[in-house]
N, C-alpha and C positions, 0 to 999 in steps of 0.2 A: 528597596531591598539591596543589601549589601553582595558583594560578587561571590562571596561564600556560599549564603544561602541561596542567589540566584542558579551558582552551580549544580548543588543540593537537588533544587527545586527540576532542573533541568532532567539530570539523572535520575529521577524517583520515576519524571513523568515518561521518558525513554523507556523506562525496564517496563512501565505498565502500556504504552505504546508497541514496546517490542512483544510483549504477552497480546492484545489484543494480535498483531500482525503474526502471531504464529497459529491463531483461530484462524483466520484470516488467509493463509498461506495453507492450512487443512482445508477450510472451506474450497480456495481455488482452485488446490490440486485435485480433488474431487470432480471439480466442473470441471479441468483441463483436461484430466485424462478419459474423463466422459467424454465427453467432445470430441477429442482428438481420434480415442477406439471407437467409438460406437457411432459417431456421426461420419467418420471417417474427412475429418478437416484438415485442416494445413495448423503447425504448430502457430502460427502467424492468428488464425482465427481463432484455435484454440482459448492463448492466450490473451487475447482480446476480449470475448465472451468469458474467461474466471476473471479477468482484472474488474469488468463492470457489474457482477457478483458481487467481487471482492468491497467495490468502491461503499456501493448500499449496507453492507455489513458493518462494515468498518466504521462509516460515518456513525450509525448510530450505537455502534458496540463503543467508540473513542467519544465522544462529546458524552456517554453516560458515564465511563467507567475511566477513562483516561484523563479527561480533561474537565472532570465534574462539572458540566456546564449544564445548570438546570433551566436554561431562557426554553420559552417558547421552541417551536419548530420556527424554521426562517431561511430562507429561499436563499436569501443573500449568501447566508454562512454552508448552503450546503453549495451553494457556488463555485464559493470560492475553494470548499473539499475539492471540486470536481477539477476544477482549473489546475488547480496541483496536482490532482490524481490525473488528468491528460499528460503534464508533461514526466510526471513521472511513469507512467505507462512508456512514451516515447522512449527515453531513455531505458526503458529498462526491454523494450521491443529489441532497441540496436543493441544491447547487452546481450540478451537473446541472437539475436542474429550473428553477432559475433562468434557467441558460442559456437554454433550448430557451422557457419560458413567459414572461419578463421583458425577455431581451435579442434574443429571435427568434432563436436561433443552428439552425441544424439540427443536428437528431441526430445527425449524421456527426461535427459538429465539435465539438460540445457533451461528449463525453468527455472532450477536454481540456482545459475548463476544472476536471473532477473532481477532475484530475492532480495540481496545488500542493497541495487542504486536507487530502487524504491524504497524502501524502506529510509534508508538517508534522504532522498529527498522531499518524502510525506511527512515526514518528522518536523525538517527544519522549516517547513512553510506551512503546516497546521500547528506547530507552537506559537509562531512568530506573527502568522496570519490568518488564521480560520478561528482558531480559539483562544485569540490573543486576552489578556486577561487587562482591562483597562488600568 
């Protein structure tokens, strides 16, 4: 694959990656601010319980529609989702924590600053690695 089309290919799979993580990011914000009002949690927990929501969804809304991967189901592949969805969670915890302790944001609005460092980092380690295409 030539770096034009590899570009191409990259981009196309981004926009329907970005589209799956705005389901995704509906989904969470739903469990998060459940969570947060009605269980009365800490935004810390909150967002930990939608990201592993989030994680389940994702995995099988992006290897159907994202990264048309029709193998089997496979323990390995959804692994290695999770391995990348933990550090992207971490990073995007202290992105969080940043918000609400550094820039004063409230907890309300402070999830979406979580939104970009995840999303960059689920991207470039499930194209590269979770549903690398041999």
């Amino acid at each position: 694959m030539c770096c034009k089309d590899l570009i191409k290919t990259i981009g196309v799979t981004f926009l329907k990656f970005s589209f799956v993580g705005v389901l995704n990011a509906i989904v969470g914000a739903i469990v998060y601010y459940t969570v947060l009002f009605s269980l009365k949690t800490s935004p810390t927990t909150a967002y930990v319980l939608c990201y592993i929501t989030g994680i389940f969804f994702s995995y099988f809304a992006n290897k159907a529609k994202t990264f048309k991967d029709n193998t089997p189901f496979c323990v390995k592949q959804l692994t290695s989702f999770i391995i990348i969805n933990i550090f992207a969670c971490l990073l995007s915890l202290a992105m969080l924590s940043l918000a609400i302790n550094c820039f004063h944001v409230s907890s309300e609005i402070a999830y979406f600053f979580a939104i970009p460092a995840s999303l960059v980092v689920n991207f470039i380690g499930n194209f590269f690695w979770t549903f690398k295409k041999s």
